[in-house]
N, C-alpha and C positions, 0 to 999 in steps of 0.2 A: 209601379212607380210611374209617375203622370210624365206624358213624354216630354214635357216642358222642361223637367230636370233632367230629365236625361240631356236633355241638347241645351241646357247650360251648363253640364256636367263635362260635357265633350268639350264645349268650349274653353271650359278653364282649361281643358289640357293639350287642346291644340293651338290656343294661341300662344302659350311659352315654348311650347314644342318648335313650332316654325322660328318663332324670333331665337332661342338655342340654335336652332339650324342654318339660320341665316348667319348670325354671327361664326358659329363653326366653319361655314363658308368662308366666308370673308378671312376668317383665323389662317384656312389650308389655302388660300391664294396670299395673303398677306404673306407666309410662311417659305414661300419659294422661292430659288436661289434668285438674285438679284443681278443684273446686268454691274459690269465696271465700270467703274467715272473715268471719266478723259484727263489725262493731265492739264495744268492750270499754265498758262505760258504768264502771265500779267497776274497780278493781285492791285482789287478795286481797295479803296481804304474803305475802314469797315468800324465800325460804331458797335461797343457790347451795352444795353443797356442793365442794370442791375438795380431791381429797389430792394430796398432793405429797413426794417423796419425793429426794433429791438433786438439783433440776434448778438452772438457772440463776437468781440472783436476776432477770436480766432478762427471763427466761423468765414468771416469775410477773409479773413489772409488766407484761408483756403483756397478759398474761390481764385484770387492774386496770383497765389502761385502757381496753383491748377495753370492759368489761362497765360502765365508767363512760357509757358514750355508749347502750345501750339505754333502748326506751323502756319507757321503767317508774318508780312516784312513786319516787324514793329514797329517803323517807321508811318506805317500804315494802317494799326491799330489803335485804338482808345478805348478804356474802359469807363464807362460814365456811372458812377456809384450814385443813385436817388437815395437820400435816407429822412424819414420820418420821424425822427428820432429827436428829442426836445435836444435842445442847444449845447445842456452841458452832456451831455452822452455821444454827440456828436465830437465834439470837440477831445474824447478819452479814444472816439474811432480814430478822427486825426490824427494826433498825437501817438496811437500804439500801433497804427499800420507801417508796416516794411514793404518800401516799393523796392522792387526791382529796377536797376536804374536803366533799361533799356524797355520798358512799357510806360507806357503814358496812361496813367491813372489820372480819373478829375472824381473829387468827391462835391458834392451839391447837396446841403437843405432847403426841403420846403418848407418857407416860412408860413405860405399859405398855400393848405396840404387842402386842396380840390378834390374829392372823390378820393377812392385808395387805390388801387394797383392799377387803375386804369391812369388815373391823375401822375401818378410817378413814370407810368410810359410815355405819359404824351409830355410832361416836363423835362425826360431825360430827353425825349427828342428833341424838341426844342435845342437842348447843348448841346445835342449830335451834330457832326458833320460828316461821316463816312456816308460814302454811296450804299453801302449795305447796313443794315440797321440788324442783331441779335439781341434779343431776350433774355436771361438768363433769369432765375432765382438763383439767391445767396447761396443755398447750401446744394446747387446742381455744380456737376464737372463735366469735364468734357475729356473727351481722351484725343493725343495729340494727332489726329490727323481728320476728327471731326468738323471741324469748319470749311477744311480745304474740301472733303469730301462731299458736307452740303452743297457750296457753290458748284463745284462742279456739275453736279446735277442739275442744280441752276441753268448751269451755259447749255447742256446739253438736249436738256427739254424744254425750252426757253419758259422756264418759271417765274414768278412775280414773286415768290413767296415757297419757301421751304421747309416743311418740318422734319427735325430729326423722332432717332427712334428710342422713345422711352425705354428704358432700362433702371431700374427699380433696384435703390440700395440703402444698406441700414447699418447704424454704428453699435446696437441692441443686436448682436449674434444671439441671444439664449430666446428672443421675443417668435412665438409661431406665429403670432397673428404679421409682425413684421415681413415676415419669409413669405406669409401668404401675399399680402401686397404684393412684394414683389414679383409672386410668379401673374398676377391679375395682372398689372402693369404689363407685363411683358405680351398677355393675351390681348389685352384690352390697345395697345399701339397697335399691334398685326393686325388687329378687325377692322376697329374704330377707323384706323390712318393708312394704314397700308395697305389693307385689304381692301377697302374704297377705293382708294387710288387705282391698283392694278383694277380692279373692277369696272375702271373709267368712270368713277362717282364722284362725286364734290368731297371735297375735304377740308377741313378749316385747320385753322391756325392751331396751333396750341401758347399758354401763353408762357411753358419755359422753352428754350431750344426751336425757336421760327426763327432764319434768317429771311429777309425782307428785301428788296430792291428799293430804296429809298424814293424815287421817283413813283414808285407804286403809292406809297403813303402820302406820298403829295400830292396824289392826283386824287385821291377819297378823302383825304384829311386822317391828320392821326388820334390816337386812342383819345374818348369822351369820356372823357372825369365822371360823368352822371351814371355811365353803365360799370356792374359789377363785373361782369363775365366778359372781360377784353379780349380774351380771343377769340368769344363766338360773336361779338361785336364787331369786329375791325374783322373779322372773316366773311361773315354776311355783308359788309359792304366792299369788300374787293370782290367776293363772287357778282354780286349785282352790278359791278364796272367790267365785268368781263374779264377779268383777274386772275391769271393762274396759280394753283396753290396744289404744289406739290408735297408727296413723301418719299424721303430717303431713309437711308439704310444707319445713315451718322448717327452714331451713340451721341446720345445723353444722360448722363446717369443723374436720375431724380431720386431725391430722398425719403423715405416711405418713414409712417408715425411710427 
């Protein structure tokens, strides 16, 4: 065999080998036990932004009542619903949503829909007013003590930018390839996010479950309608302002196909 193959031969299999082993890395440091958050003396008010785009109206009351039950003053929450959704389907979301009467819900259409998910974040910002700005997708939850727990992390490693920790879930119980998702998802947060992090590496956003310091976004400008991929956009230019972007331990639970 001409040595030429042989030493392309090696190479196919040591450079997946290393990058396997790297991410394995990053998996068994992502994977260790976590420091505890500091109690929260003060709650900033805080802006959820949510786009939404053809789903179920019960999809969305989901999400309502999910984020009714965090802890957080309500007084000092808003949930700011983006939706894309032509006029009269908009209008069947208004009409069959059930607010909570101690959350403050705003629903908003774009009439002139800029770009897609990035155009819906930097619109919902826009109607934002809370010092902290969160992300959400429609069909993510949070469990109740996820917000308080990001910020905390916040105050305590003085972060510009937080993400929580993917957790991967499905309404399809019989689906394998579902189950697999989610155990990837669960891999892929510890390496990808957490395991960077402890690593002392750069880590970007992700674009459900990043809470934000509002003043951060003001100082880079918020999500460009023209870029697909918002949170590696709006991650790349807080890294290049000098931006801290941390990862914490707060569940997210994202919904897998």
């Amino acid at each position: 065999m001409p040595i030429i193959d042989i030493l392309l031969q090696l190479l196919i299999f040591i450079i997946p080998s290393l990058t396997l082993g790297y991410q394995l890395f990053l998996f068994r440091v992502g994977s260790k036990i976590r420091e505890p958050e500091d109690d929260i003396s003060k709650y900033p008010s805080l802006s959820i932004i949510v786009p939404t785009k053809g789903e179920k109206v019960e999809i969305i009351q989901g999400l309502i009542d999910n984020l009714d039950k965090i802890y957080w003053e309500k007084e000092k929450m808003e949930i700011i619903i983006v939706s894309d959704d032509d006029e009269k389907y908009f209008e069947v979301i208004k009409d069959s949503l059930r607010i909570p009467a101690e959350l403050h819900v705003r629903l908003f259409r774009r009439e002139r829909k800029l770009g897609f998910k990035s155009g819906a974040l930097a619109y919902g910002y826009e109607k934002a007013s809370g010092d902290l700005i969160v992300t959400l997708d429609v069909d993510a939850r949070l469990r109740n003590d996820s917000l308080k727990r990001a910020y905390a992390h916040m105050l305590k490693f003085g972060c510009d930018a937080v993400t929580m920790n993917w957790i991967g879930y499905t309404r399809n119980n019989f689906s394998l390839l579902a189950k697999g998702l989610m155990v990837s998802t669960i891999i892929g947060d510890n390496s990808i996010l957490t395991g960077r992090y402890k690593s002392n590496l750069k880590v970007f956003p992700v674009g459900c479950g990043t809470l934000y310091k509002r003043s951060a976004i003001q100082e880079i400008g918020p999500w460009d309608y023209r870029m697909i991929q918002d949170d590696l956009e709006i991650g790349t230019r807080l890294i290049k302002h000098g931006k801290r972007i941390c990862s914490s331990d707060s569940p997210v639970f994202v919904e897998v196909p």
